[in-house]
N, C-alpha and C positions, 0 to 999 in steps of 0.2 A: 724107539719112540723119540730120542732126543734128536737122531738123526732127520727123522719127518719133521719134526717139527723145525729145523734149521734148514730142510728144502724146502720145505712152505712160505717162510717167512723168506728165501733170498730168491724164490724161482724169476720171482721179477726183477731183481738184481740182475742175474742171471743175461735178460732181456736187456738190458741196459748195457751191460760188457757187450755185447756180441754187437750192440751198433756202433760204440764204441770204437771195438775191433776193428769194424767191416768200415767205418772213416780212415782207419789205417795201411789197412790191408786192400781195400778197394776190389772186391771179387766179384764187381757187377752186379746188377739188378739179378740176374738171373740166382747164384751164388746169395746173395743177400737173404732173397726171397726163399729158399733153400733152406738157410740158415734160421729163418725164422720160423719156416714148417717144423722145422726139426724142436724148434723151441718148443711149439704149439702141443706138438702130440707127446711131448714131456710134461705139459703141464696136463692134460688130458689125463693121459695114462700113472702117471706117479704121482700129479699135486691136484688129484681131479677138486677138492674143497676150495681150493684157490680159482679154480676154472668156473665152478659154479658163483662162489661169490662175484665172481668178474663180471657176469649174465646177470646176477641180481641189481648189481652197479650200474648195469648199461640198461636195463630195461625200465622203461615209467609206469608198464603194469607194475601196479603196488598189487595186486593177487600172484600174479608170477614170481615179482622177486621173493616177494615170500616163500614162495614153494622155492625157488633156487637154492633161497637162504637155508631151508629145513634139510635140500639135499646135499648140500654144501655140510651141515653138521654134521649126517647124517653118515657121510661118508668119510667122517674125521677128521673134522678140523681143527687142526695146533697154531689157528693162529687165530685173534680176537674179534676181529673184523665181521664175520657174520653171524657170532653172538652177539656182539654191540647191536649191530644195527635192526636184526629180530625182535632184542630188546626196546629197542626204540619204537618200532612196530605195534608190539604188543602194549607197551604204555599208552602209546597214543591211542588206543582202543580201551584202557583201562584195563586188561588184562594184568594187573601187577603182579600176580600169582606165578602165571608163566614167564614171566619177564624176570623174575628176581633170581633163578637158579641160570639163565644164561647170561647174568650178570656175575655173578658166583661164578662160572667155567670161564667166561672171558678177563675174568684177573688171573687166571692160574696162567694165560697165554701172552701177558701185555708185558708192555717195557713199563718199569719203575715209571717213569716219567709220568707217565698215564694213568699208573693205580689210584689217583687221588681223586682225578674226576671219575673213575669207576666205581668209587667207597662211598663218592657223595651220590652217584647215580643210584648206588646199591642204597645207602640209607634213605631216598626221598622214598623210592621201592617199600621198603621197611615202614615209613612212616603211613603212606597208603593202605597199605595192611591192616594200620594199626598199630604196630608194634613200635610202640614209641619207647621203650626204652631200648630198642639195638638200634633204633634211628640215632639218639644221641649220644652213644657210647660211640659209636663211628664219628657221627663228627665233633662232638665234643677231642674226641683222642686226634681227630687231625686239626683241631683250634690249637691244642696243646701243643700241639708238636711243629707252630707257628706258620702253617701253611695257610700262605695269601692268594684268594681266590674268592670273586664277588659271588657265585655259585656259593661255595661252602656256609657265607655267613646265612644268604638270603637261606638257604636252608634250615637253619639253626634257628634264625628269626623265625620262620614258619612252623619247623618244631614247636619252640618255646611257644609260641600263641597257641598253638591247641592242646598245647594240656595246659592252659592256662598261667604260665611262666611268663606274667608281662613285662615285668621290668627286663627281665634278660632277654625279653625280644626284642626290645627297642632298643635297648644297645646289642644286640646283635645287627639288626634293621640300622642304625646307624653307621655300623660298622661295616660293612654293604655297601653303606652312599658314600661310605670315604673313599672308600674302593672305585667307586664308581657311579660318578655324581649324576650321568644322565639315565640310568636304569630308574625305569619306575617302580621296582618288585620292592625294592625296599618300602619306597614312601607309600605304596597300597600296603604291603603288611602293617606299619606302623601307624598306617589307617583306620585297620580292624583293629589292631592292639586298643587304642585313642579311643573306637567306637564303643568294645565289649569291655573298658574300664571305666566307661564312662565320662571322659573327655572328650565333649561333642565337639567344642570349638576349632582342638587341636587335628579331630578326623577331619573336619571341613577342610579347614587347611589343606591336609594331604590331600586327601580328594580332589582339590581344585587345582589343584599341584600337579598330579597325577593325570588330569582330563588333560591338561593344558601343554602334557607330556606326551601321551600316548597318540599315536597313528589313529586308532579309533576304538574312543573307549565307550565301553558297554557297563558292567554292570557297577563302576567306577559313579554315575551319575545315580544306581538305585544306593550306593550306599552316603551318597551325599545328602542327596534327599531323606534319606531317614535321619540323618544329623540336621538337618535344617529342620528338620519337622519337630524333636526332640530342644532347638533354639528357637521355635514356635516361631523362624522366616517359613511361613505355609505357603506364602504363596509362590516364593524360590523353589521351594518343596516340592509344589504341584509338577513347575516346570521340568523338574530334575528329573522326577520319579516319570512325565510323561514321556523322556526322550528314555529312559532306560526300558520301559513299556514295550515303544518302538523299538530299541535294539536289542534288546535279548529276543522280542517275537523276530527278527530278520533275522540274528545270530547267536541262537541261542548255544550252541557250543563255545561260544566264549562268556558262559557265564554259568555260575555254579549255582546261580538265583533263579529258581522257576517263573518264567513268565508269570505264573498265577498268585504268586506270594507278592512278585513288583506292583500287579494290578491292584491286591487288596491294599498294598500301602499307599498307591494312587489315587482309588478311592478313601482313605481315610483321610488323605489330604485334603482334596476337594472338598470333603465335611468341615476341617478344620479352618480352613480355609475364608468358607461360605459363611461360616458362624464368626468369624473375627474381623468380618466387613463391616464396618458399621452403619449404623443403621442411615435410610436414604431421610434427608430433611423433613419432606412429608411425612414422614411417620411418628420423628421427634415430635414436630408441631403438634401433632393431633394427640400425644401422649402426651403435651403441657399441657395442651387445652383442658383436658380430661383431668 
């Protein structure tokens, strides 16, 4: 086993000596080309996991590499790279269930270096689940253990926000933008944090912070607008809440806010709105007269 797993992980090594060599040794196109057949049906024949992930790598069918990736496992692979990125796969579809045990087998195969982003990949996993208390026993134990990484905090910030730990998310969230001042994930956590404590003023803030950040933000304008509506600016409100209307209906996968939840709050603005105009001259007039 230890042996496979030390051809898997150098077969490509392997390929990189041999041209090495063949700059040295000079044994023609012909010889070269030889030389790398001979690689090829080594890696086929004895690192076939490594051959398959390579086809998953090279190929833009996302159906195919998938299947590559599955026959690549399937056929024993010691080294991490196509459980990471299956893992990836299946996140990206929500599948967290099947995604969390091929994050489990690709730490048993990675370098040190790596295990920290695979613990906080595993714990976001965990928290998707639900299982918030193995989410932050992982990263709480890699805070502890002084590992700096804007990944880890914003993790821990989003932790702490859903189980309702707001102070410790906002210094978590903080600790995030120290990290790394132009990422927006902190200043939207500490958003929601602002919003669900009930610091309208301080969510606005973020929010406007946040649109004025992002390439193109979506559901960033419905939560601004529900803070403007809540600072009874209705009519900011309306605005806000109609451009987030508009982009969660064009792209609704980047937002976790049902078109139809943003419309009722669109329409309660409109109402709020309509009633805090005040009233047209003519009307005053005719109510002194009266």
């Amino acid at each position: 086993m230890q042996l496979q797993t030390f051809w898997q992980k150098n077969i490509m090594v392997v390929l990189a000596l041999w041209c090495l060599l063949a700059l040295g040794i000079r044994p023609g196109w012909a010889g070269f080309g030889i030389g790398c057949l001979i690689w090829l049906a080594c890696l086929i024949f004895t690192a076939s996991p490594v051959f398959w992930n390579l086809l998953a790598g090279l190929n833009p069918d996302p159906v195919k590499a998938e299947r590559f990736l599955k026959q690549a496992i399937a056929s024993g692979a010691r080294i991490p790279q196509p459980y990471i990125a299956l893992a990836v796969i299946y996140t990206k579809q929500s599948r967290w269930a099947e995604a969390l045990p091929l994050v489990e087998q690709a730490m048993l195969y990675s370098a040190k270096k790596i295990l920290p982003q695979l613990r906080i990949r595993l714990a976001s996993l965990h928290r998707e689940l639900g299982q918030m208390e193995a989410a932050l026993a992982i990263l709480e134990e890699l805070a502890g253990q002084g590992y700096r990484d804007v990944s880890l905090h914003i993790n821990l910030a989003r932790t702490y926000q859903l189980t309702g730990r707001f102070d410790e998310a906002l210094a978590a969230a903080d600790k995030a933008r120290s990290l790394d001042l132009s990422n927006p994930q902190p200043v939207l956590i500490a958003g929601r944090v602002h919003f669900d404590s009930g610091d309208y003023s301080a969510a606005k803030a973020d929010y406007e912070w946040a649109i004025d950040h992002l390439s193109w933000p979506v559901e960033s304008f419905y939560w601004l607008g529900r803070a403007q509506l809540e600072l009874l600016e209705y009519r900011e409100a309306v605005e806000n809440l109609t451009k987030a209307v508009e982009r969660i209906t064009e792209e609704p996968d980047l937002s976790d806010v049902p078109v139809a939840e943003a419309q009722k709050w669109l329409e309660k603005a409109v109402i709020l709105a309509k009633s805090a105009e005040p009233a047209p001259e003519s009307d005053v007039a005719e109510s002194q007269a009266q």
